[in-house]
N, C-alpha and C positions, 0 to 999 in steps of 0.2 A: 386420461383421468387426472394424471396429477398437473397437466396444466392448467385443468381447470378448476381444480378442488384439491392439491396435492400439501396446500399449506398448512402446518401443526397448529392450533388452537395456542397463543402466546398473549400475557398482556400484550405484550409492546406491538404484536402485529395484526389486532382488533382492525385497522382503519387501512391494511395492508390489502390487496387484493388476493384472494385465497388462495387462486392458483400459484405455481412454480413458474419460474422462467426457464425460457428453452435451455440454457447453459447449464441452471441447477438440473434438471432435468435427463439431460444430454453426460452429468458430471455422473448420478445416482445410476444411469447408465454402464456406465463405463467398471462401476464396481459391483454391479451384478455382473454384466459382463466377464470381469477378472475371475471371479469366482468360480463362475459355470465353466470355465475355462481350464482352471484346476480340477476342477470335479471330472472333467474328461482325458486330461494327463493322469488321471490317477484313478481312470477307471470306474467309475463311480457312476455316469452318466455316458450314453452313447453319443449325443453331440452336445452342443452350445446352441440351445433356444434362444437366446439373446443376441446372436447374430441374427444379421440379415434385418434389424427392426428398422422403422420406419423411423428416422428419430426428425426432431424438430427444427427445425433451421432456426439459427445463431441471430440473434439481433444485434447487429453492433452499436452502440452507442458511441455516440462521437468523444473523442478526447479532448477534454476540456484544459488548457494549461495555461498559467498565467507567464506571462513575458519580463524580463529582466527589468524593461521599463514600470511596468506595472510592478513589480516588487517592491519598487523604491517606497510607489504610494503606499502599499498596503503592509508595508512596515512600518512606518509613520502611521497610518493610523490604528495599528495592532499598541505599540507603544501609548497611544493616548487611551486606549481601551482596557489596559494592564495586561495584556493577553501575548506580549511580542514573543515572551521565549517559547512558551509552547508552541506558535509557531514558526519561530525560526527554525527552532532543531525539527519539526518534522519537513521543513522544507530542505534542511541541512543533510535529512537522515535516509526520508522516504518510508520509514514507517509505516503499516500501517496500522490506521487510528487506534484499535486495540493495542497495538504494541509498545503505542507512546505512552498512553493511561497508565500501563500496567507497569510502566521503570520504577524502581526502587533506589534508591541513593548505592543499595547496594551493588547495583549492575552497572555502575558508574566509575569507570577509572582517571582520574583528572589529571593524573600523572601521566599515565601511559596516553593519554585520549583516546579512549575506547570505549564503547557503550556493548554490552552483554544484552542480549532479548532472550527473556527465559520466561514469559509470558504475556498474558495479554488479559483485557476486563470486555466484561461483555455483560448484555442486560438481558438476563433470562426470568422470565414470569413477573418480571418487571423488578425485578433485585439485579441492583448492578452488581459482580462479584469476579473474582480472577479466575480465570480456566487455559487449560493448556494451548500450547498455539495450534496454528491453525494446520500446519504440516512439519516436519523430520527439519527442513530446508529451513523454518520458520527460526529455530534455533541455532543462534547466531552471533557473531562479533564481529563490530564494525569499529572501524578508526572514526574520527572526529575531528575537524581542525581546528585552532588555537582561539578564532572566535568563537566555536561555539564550547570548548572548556571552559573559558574565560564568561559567559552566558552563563553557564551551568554551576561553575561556582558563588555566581552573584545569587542564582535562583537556593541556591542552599543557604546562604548565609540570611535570604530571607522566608522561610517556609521549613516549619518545622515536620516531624513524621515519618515516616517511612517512604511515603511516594514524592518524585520528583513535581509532579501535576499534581496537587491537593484539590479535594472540593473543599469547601470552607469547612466542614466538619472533621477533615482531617484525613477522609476515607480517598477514593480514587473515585475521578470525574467520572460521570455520567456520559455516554460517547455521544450521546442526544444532543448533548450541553457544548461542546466544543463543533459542536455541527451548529449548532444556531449563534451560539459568537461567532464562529465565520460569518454567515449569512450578515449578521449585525456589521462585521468590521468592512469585508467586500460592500456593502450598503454605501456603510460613510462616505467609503473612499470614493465613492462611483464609481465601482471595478464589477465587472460580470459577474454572475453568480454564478458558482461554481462548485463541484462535490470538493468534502474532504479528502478523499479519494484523488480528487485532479493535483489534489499540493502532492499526493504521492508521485503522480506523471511528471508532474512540475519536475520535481527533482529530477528523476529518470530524465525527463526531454535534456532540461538543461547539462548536467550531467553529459551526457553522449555528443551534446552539441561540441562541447568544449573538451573533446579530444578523450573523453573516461572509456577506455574500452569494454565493450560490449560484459564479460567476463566477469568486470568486478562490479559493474552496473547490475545484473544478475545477482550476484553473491549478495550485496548490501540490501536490497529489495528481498531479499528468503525466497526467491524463485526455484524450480526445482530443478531447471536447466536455463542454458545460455541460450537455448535456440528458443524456449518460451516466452523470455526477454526480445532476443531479435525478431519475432513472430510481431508481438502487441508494439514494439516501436521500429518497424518498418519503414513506415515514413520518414522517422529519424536519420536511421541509418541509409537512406538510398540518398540522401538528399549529401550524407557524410561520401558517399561512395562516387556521386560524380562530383562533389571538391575533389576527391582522392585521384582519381580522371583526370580533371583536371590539370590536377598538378601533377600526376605523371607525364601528361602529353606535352607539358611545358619542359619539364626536365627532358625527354627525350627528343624535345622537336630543335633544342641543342648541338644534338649528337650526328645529323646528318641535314 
C-alpha cells in the first residue's frame, strides 16, 4: 500500500508519483520495527509482528559524479552564471542541499575555518522555511580550507542578511531554485546532467580518491557511521585498496 499510494498530499509533490520508494519504505520499516521491539523487551507485547515482513527490494541508482577535469569547465561556467560560491563550497563541503540554504553568517568561523550545520530549509506545502536536520549526525562541524574562507569572505562583503545563500528577497533560496541553476550551468558547459545530490558524491568520491580516510569522509557528510560511508562508496574504496596492494607487494617484493 504505501508503494503504491503511501505519499502525503504536499504542494511541492502534486506531479510526484504517489507511491513511496522501496528505501522510504524499507527506512518507515525499520522504525516500526524498533518500536515493536521495545514493546517486547518491556513486556508489552508477546512478539515482533514486523519481523519476518516481506520488505521491497532496494533500487539502486547509479552514482553520478563529476571528474576533476570536468570541474574545471563547470567552474567557469558557474562563474559567468554568478552562481560559483554556492557551488564551490558545496562541492568543498558535501553538504547536503538543505544544509547549504540553511548557513547563516553566524555558523561561519573565517578565522578558525569552520562551518557549524545547525540546520537546514526545506519547502513544505509550498513555503520554503528552516527545520531541524535531518538526523542527531546531521549536527555538525567541519573545517574548510583557505580557498574556500577566502570565497566566503568575498560572498559577505557582497550580500547582505542573515543567510550566506540569499534569494534576492533576502530570505533563504528555494532548494527547487539551486536545482535548476545546476541544470542551467551543467547545460552551458556541455557537462551531464546530474542531481544536486551527485555534487554531494562528487565530494565524497574525490575526497577518498586523494587519500581522505574513510572516518573523516563519514564525520564531514553527517553519516551516522563509517561503515554507512564505506557501504555507498565501495567502489571507491576497493579500487583505494588494490593501489594499497599494490604498493605493498612492491615494498615487500624488495625484501626477498
Amino acid at each position: 500500500k504505501m508503494l503504491d499510494g503511501g505519499r502525503v498530499e504536499r504542494i511541492e509533490s502534486k506531479k510526484q508519483p504517489k507511491g513511496l520508494s522501496p528505501k522510504t519504505v524499507r527506512n518507515l520499516h525499520q522504525v516500526i520495527s524498533s518500536a515493536l521491539k521495545l514493546a517486547v523487551q518491556q513486556k508489552l507485547i508477546p512478539s515482533n509482528p514486523a519481523e519476518g515482513c516481506s520488505l521491497p527490494r532496494l533500487e539502486h541508482r547509479e552514482m553520478q559524479t563529476l571528474t576533476a577535469d570536468q570541474l574545471e569547465t563547470f567552474f567557469r561556467e558557474a562563474k559567468a552564471s554568478g552562481v560559483f560560491e554556492l557551488y564551490y563550497l558545496e562541492l568543498a563541503t558535501g553538504l547536503r542541499r538543505g544544509e547549504l540554504l540553511g548557513l547563516h553568517w553566524e555558523d561561519i568561523d573565517l578565522e578558525q575555518q569552520t562551518i557549524t550545520v545547525r540546520r537546514q530549509v526545506v519547502r513544505i506545502n509550498g513555503q520554503v522555511v528552516e527545520a531541524p536536520l535531518k538526523t542527531k549526525n546531521s549536527y555538525r562541524a567541519l573545517s574548510i580550507g583557505a580557498d574556500a574562507a577566502e570565497i566566503l569572505r568575498q560572498q559577505k562583503e557582497n550580500v547582505g542578511g542573515i543567510y550566506v545563500f540569499p534569494s534576492p528577497t533576502g530570505g533563504p533560496i528555494s532548494p527547487d531554485s539551486v536545482l535548476h541553476m545546476l541544470h542551467r550551468v551543467l547545460n552551458r558547459a556541455g557537462l551531464p546532467k546530474v542531481r544536486f545530490h551527485d555534487l554531494r558524491h562528487t565530494f565524497a568520491t574525490l575526497a577518498l580518491q586523494n587519500g581522505v580516510d574513510i572516518k573523516t569522509v563519514s564525520g564531514m557528510l553527517g553519516h551516522y557511521s563509517a561503515g554507512f560511508t564505506l557501504d555507498t562508496y565501495a567502489h571507491v574504496t576497493t579500487i583505494a585498496q588494490r593501489q594499497a596492494a599494490d604498493v605493498m607487494g612492491n615494498v615487500l617484493s624488495g625484501a626477498f
